[in-house]
C-alpha positions in Angstrom: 0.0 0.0 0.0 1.1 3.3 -1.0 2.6 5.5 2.1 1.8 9.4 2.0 3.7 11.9 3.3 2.6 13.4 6.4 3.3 17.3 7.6 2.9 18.3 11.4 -0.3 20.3 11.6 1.6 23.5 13.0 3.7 23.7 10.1 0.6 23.5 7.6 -0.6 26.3 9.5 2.5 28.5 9.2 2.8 27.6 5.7 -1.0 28.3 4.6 -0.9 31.3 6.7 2.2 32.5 5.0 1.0 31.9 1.9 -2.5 33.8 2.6 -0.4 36.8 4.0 1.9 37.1 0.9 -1.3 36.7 -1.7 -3.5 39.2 0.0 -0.2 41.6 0.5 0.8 41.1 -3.4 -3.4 41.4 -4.1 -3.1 44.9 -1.8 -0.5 45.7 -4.0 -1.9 45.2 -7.0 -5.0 47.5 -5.9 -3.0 49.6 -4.7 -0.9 50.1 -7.6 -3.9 50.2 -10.1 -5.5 53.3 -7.8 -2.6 54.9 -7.9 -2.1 54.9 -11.8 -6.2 56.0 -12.0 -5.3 58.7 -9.7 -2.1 59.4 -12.1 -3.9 59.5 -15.0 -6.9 62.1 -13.3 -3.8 64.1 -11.8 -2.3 64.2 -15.8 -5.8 64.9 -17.5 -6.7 67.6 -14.8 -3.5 69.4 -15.8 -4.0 69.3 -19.4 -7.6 70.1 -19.3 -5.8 73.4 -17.3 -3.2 74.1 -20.0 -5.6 73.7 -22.1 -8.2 75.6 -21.0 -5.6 78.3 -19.9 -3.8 78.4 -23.6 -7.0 78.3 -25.6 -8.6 81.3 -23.5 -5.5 83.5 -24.4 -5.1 82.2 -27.9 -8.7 83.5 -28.8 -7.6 87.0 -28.4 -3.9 87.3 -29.3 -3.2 84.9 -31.9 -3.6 87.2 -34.7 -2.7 90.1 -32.9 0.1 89.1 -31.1 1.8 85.3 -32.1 4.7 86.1 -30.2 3.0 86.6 -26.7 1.4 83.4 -27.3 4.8 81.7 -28.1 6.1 82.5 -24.3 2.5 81.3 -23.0 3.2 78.0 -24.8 7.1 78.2 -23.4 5.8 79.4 -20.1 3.6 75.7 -19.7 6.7 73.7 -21.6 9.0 74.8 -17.9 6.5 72.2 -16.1 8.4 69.0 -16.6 5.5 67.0 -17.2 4.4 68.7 -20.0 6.2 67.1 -23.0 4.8 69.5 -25.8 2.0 72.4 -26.5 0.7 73.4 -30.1 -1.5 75.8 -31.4 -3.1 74.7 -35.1 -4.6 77.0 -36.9 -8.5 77.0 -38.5 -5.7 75.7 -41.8 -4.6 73.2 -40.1 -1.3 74.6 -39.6 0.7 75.0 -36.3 0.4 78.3 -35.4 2.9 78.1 -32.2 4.4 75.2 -30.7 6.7 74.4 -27.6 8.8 72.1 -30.0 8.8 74.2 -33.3 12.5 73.3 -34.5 11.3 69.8 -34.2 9.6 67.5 -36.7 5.9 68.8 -35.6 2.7 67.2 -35.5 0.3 66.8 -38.6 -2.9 67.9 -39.3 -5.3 66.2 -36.6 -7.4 65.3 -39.6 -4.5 63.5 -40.8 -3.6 61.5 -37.5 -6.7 59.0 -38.2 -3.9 56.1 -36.8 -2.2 58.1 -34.7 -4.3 59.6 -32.7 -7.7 58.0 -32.7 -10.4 60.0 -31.5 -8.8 63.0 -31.7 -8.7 62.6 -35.3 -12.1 64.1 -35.5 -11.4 67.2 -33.8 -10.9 69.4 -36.8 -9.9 72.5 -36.9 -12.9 74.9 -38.1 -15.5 72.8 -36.3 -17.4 73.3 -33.3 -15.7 74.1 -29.9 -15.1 69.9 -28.3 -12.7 68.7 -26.2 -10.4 65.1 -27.2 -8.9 63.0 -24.6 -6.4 60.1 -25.2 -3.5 58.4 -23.8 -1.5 55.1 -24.7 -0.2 54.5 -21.0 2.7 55.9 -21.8 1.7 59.7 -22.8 -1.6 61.6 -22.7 -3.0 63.9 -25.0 -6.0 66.1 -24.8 -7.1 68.5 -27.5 -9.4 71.7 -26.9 -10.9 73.8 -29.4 -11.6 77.6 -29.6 -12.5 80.1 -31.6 -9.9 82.1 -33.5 -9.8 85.4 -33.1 -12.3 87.3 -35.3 -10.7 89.6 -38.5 -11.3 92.9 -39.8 -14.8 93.7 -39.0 -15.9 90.4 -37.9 -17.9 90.3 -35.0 -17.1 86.9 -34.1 -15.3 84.7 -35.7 -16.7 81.3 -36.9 -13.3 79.5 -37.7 -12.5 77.3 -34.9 -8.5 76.7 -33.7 -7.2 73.6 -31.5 -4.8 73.6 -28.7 -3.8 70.5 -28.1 -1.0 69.3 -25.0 0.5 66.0 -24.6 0.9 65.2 -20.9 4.3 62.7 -19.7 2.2 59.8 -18.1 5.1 57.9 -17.2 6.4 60.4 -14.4 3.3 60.6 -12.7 3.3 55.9 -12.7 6.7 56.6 -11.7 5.6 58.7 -9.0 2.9 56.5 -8.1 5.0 53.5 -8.3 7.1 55.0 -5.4 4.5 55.6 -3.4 3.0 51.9 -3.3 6.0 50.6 -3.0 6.9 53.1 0.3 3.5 51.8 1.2 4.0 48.2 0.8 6.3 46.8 3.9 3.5 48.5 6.4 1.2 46.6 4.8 2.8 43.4 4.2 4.1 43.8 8.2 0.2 44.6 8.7 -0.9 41.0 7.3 1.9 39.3 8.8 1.1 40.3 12.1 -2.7 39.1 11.8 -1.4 35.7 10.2 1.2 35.6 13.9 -2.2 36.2 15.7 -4.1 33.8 13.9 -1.7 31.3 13.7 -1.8 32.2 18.0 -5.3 31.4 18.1 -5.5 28.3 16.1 -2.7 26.5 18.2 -3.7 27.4 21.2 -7.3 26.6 20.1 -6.6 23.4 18.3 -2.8 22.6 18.2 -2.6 22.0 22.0 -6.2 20.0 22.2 -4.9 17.5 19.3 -1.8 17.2 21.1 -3.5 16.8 24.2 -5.9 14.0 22.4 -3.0 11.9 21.0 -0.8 11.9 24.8 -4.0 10.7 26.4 -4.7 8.1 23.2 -1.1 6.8 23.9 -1.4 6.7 27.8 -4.6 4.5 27.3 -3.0 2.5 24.9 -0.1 2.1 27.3 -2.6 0.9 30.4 -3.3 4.0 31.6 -6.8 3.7 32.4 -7.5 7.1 34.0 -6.8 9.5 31.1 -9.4 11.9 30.4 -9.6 14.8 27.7 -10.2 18.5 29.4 -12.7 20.2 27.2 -12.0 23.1 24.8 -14.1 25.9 23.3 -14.0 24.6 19.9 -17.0 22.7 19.5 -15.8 19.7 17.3 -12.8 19.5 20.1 -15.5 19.2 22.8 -17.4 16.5 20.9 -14.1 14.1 19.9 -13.4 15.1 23.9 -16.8 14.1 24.9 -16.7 10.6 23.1 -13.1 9.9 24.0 -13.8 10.3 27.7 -16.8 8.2 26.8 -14.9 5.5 25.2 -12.1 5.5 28.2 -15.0 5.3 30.6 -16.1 2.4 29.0 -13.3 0.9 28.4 -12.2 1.1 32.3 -15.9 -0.8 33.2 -14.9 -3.5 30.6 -11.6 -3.8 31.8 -12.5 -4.3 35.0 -15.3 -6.6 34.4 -12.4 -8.8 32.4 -10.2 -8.3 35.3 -12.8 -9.4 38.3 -14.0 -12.2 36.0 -10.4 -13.5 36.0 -9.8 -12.8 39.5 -13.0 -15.1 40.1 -11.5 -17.8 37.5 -8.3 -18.2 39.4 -10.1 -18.2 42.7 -12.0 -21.0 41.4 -9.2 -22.7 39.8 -7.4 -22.5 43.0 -9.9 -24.1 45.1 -10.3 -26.9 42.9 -9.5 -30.1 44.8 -7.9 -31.5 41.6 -4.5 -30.0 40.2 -5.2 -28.1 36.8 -2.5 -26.6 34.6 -2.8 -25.0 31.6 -0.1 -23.8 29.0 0.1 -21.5 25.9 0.5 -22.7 22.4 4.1 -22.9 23.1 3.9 -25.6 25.8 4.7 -22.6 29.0 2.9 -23.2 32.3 -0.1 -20.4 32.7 -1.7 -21.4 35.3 -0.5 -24.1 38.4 -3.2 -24.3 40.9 -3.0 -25.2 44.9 -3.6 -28.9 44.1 -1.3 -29.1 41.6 1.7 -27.9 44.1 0.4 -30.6 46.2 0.7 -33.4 43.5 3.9 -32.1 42.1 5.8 -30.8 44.9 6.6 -26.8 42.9 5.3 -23.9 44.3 3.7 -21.8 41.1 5.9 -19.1 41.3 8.4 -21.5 40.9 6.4 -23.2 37.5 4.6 -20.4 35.9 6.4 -19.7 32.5 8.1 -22.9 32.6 8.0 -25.8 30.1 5.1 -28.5 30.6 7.8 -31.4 29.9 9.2 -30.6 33.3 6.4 -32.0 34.6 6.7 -35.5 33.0 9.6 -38.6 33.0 12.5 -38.0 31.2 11.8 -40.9 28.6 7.8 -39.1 28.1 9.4 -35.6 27.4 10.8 -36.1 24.1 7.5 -37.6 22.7 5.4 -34.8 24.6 7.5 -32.0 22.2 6.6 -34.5 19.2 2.4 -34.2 19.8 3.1 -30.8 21.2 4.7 -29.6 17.8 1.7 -32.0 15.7 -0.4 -30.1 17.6 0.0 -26.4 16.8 0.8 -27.1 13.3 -2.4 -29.2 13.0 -4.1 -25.9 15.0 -2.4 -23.2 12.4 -3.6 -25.5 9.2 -7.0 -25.4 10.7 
């Protein structure tokens, strides 16, 4: 039959309590880590929607009349080292100012169908909408305003775009730290429930169990008097309950059994005729009064003893032959 493997019970529990503290620290972490780049990415899209807003108000009046002011505005936002780049494009779809202007630059929104996605709709000379993206990596929102009326237009209806991309990797970066300075408190925090756990359960099932198998061996041993102290786990009571039951019980058998053959040597004793009996190996059990009479041995002297001591010396040899025929005969049976 196959033999398992067997683990002491207090080592399970450290090692499933470990495990449970590690898993719910890494599943903290994990939470934690995904709030924090939700809160990163509202932090990033909160300060674009303000450069934004902030640029596109300005632009509306001076970017006819004065490009250049606009320029520092856009330089002005570019000092903020989140903010990777700011453009102004035109109702042409040209860039009218841009924080990266001796750079390749960006092309027509209505030409960044792959690039940009939604954003690609947010064409200049349209109505007055707001675009957000981001590939987890950058962000990118796009505002719309009206461009500054000419001549004696009242109000212009061409529509420009200011559009800022936003360094998302900072603010994970940032966020990153922050769970991570987080994470040992945490981690200590389930540890230190697992320790008090762990506390409970052995004191509240360990030690009973332990308790259980020392009285189990002392009762096996002879120890008739073992009982099991209850416990306030319920199950523990009940196995407690029926193993004080079943030592109980055992005690009253065992002491029927024992006055039984206290009466059976009586009896044997008192016989007037001399009774001996022997185990399947031929050894003296039993050598009564009249038997010490007839053979002239006290039974302390006999008990253990060979029978053949017993008979003549030319009867013993045959005795071990019938003796032998005897038990075999007994074992085929």
């Amino acid at each position: 039959m196959r033999r398992w493997p067997s683990w002491p019970l207090r080592g399970v529990l450290v090692g499933a309590l470990s495990v449970t503290a590690l898993a719910v620290t890494a599943g903290a972490y994990w939470n934690a880590a995904k709030e924090a780049r939700s809160h990163a990415l509202a932090g990033a899209r909160a300060l674009a929607q303000v450069e934004a807003s902030r640029l596109a108000m300005v632009a509306e009046r001076v970017a006819e009349a004065d490009p250049s002011l606009l320029a520092e505005l856009l330089l002005l936002s570019a000092t903020d080292l989140r903010v990777l780049r700011v453009e102004v494009i035109g109702p042409d779809g040209r860039v009218a100012a841009s924080t990266q202007a001796g750079q390749r630059q960006r092309p027509p929104l209505a030409e960044q169908a792959l690039v940009f996605g939604p954003l690609s709709g947010l064409v200049p000379g349209g109505p007055a909408i707001e675009a957000l993206q981001h590939d987890g990596r950058m962000l990118t929102l796009a505002q719309s305003f009206a461009w500054p009326a000419q001549g004696r237009e009242l109000r212009s209806d061409r529509f420009g775009v200011v559009v800022v991309d936003i360094d998302l990797q900072g603010w994970h970066a940032a966020a990153h730290a922050d769970t991570l300075r987080d994470l040992p408190m945490t981690a200590l925090l389930w540890l230190l429930s697992a320790g008090l756990l762990y506390v409970g359960l052995e004191r509240g099932m360990v030690r009973p169990l332990d308790r259980l198998r020392a009285a189990a061996d002392a009762l096996g041993q002879g120890d008739w008097g073992q009982r099991m102290p209850m416990t306030r786990v319920r199950e523990l009571q009940q196995v407690g309950r029926s193993f004080n039951r079943m030592a109980a019980e055992l005690r009253r058998t065992i002491g029927r059994l024992s006055a039984s053959e206290e009466r059976y040597r009586d009896l044997i004793n008192a016989a007037p005729d001399a009774i001996v009996t022997v185990d399947v190996l031929g050894r003296i059990e039993s050598f009564n009064h009249a038997a010490e009479l007839l053979f002239g041995h006290p039974a302390s002297a006999m008990l253990g003893q060979p029978l053949d001591r017993l008979l003549p010396l030319e009867a013993r040899e045959r005795h071990r032959d019938h003796l032998h025929r005897f038990t075999q005969a007994g074992e085929h049976r």
